[in-house]
N, C-alpha and C positions, 0 to 999 in steps of 0.2 A: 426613440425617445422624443416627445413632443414640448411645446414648451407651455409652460403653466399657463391658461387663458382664465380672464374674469369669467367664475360661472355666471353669477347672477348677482344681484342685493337681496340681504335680508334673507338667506340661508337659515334656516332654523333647524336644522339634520338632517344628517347624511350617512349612509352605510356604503361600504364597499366589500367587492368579491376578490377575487384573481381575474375578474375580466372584466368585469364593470360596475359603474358608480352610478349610483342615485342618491338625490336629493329630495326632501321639501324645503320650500319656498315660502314667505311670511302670507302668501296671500292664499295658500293650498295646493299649489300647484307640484305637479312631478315633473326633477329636470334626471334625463340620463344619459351616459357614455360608454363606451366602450367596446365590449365585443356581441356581438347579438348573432349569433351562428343558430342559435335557437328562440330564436324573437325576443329575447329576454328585457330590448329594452321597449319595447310594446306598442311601436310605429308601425304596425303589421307587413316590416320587414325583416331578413335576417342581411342589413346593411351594418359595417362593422361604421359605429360613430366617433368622428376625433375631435367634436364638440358638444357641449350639451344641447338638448333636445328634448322639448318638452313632450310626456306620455298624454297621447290622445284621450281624452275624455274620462281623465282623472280630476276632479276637484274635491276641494275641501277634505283634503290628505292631511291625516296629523303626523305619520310614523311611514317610513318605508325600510326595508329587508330584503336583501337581497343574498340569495345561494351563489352559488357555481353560475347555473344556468338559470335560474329563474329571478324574479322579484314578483314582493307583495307588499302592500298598502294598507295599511290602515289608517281608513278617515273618520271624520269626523262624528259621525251615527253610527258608527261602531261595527259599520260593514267592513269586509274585508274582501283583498281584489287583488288577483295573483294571474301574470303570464308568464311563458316563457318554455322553457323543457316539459313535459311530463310522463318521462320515461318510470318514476318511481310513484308519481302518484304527487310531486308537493306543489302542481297550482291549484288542487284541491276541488277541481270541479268532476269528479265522478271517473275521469277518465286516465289510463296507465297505456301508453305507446308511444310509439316514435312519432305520433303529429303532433309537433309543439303550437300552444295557443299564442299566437303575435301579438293581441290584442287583450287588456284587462278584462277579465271574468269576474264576477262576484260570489265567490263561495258560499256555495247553497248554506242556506241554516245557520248562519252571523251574525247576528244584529248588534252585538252587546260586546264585541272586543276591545279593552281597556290597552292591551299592549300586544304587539307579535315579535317574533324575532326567525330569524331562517336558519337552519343548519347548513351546509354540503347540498344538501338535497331531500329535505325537510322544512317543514314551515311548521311554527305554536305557536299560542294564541291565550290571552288570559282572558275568561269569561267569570262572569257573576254567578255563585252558586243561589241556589233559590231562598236559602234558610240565612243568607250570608256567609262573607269571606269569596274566597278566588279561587277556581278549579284551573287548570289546563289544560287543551285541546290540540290533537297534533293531527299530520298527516305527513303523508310519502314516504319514505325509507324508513326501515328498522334496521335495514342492516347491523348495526353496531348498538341497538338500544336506543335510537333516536327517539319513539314516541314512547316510551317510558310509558309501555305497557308489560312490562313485569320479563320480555324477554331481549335474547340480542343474538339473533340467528345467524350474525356473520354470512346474510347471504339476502336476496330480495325477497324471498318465497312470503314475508308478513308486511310489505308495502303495501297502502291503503294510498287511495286518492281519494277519502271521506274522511271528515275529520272525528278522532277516537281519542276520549277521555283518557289520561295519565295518572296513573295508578300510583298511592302512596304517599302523596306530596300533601304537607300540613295545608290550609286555608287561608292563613296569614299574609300571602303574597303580595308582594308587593309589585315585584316591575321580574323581568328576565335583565340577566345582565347581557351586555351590548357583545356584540361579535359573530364571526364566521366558524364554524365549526360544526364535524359531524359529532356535537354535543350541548345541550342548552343546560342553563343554570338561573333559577329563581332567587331574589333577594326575598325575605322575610321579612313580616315587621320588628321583629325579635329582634336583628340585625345579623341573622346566621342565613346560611347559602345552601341549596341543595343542587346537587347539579346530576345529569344521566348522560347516555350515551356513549361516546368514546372517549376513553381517560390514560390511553399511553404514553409513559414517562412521566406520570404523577400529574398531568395536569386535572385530574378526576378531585387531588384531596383529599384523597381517601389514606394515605399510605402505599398506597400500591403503586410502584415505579417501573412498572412491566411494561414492553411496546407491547404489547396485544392487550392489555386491562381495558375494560368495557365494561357499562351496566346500563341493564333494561328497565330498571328502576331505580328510586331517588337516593345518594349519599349525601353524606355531610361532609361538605365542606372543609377540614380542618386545617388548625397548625400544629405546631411542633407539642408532640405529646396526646395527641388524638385528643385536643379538646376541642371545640368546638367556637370561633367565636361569637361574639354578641353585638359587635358596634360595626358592623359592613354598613358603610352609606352608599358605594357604587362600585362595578366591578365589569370585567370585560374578558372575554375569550378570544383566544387562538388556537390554532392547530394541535398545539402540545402544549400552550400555559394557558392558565387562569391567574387572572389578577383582579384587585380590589384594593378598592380607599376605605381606611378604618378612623374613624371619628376616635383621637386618644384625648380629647377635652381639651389640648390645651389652647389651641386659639381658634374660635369658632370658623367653620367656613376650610380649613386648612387640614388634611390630613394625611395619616401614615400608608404608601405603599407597601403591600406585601405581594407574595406571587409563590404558585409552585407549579412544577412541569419540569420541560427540558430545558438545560442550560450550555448545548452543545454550543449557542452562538452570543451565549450570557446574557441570553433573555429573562433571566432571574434577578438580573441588576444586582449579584453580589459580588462582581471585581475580576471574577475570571471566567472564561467557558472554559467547560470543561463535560467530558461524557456523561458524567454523573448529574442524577435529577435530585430536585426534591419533591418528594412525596407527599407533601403538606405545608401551608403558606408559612414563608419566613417574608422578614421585611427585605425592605430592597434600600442601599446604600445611596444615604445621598451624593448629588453631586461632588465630584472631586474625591469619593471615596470612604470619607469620616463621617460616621454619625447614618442615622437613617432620614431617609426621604420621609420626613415629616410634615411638609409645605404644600401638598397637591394641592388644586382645584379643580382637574380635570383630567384623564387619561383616557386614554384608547389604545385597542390593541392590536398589533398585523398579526400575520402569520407565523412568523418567527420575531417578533419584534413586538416595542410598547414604547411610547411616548406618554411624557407628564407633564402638568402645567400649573406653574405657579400663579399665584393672585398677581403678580406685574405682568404677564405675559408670558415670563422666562419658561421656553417648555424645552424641554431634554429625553432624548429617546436611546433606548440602548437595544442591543440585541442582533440582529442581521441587517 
């Protein structure tokens, strides 16, 4: 255990793995830490960092993402720039083996990415369709349905290190929701969720509360009654849950958590763990128990865990 150190000022976001942390910086820069066994944090060593460390010859970084083993960048001209592992294909430059890239690459054929987000060991990308609206673009692992190209082979044999269009997904998009996971999820404008990949113990939404549930392509989001919502403003992934902030109108700025997945460690926020999931978003009880968590302004989610944050600061996390 280390003790908390000042990253930097003027933090403007951050993603984290199970081994390490990056940042942007208000002025573009990338700071990162942690574990770098496969260059992951992109000082073209594999030195494990207990400080931050700025990535060599990144600037003007709007977005970073980080896997297992790798990270990617999205700056500000809409290139995108991934090292680190490349055993399944997700730093995206052409190449699948055991030489991981220690140093940022710029992923062939980019120009125009609006948002990314990283799986396990996947990396997507939202690009501008030509006619308008938003397509998605993946690469590295399918294993479990990660590029939401219509399959989920349960094994490597359809791993790409070139990025291949996702199949099925309306145009509407808005952003991916935030998190780690061998599964991504797009917000709409509509205010509904589509999410692929790996959905064990309901964190999929779909209904299905199976450890092995998986899709290769896009579900819907739901909650209780297989309806669909409409007012999602932000939302975030774990391991086994999906969560999101629902705009219910009553004080602008301020809204209702819901969540569904596993709740062995009562990462559902409804008062108990317990074996049993759920299958589709129910809300999450506010603090102290009465009434729901209707007050967010900000949440993020770990692995087995989720923290919330009120408009005074007051932020409360439950789960492992």
């Amino acid at each position: 255990v280390f003790v908390p150190t000042l990253v930097a000022p003027s933090i403007t976001q951050m993603s984290a793995s199970d081994g390490h942390t990056c940042a942007v910086t208000a002025a573009g820069r990338v700071l990162c830490w942690g574990d770098n066994a496969n260059g992951e944090l992109g000082d073209e060593t594999t030195t494990r960092r207990t400080t931050p460390i700025f990535v060599p010859g990144i600037m003007n970084a709007r977005k970073v993402a980080v896997g297992t083993d790798h990270t990617c960048v999205l700056r500000l001209d809409g290139s995108v720039w991934c090292w680190g592992a490349r055993n399944n294909g997700q730093v995206g430059d052409g190449f699948i083996g055991t030489t991981d890239m220690r140093t940022p690459t710029m992923v062939p054929g980019i120009d125009d990415a609006s948002d990314i987000t990283t799986g396990v060991d996947s990396t997507c990308v939202l690009r501008p369709l030509g006619g308008g609206g938003t397509r998605v673009q993946c690469w590295g692992t399918n294993q479990f349905g990660d590029l939401c190209i219509g399959t989920a082979p349960g094994n490597t044999s359809e791993d790409t290190a070139t990025p291949v269009d996702a199949i099925g997904l309306p145009t509407d998009i808005v952003e991916f929701l935030e998190g780690f996971a061998n599964r991504a999820c797009v917000r709409l404008s509509s205010g509904g969720v589509r999410c692929w990949g790996f959905g064990g113990l309901g964190s999929l939404g779909n209904g299905d509360t199976s450890s092995s549930n998986q899709s290769g392509g896009p579900v819907v989001l739901t909650q209780a009654g297989g309806t669909e919502p409409t007012n999602i403003v932000y939302g975030c992934t774990g391991v086994f849950l999906t969560c999101v902030l629902r705009d219910d109108g009553a004080t602008p700025g301020e809204h209702e958590v819901w969540c569904t997945g596993a709740d062995d460690f009562g990462q559902m926020g409804d008062g108990v763990a317990a074996t049993s999931t759920n299958g589709r978003l129910d809300f999450v009880l506010a603090p102290g128990g009465v009434g729901r968590f209707d007050d967010a302004v900000a949440m993020s989610c770990g692995r087995n865990s989720v923290c919330a944050a009120r408009a005074d600061g007051a932020t409360f996390c439950w789960g492992n």
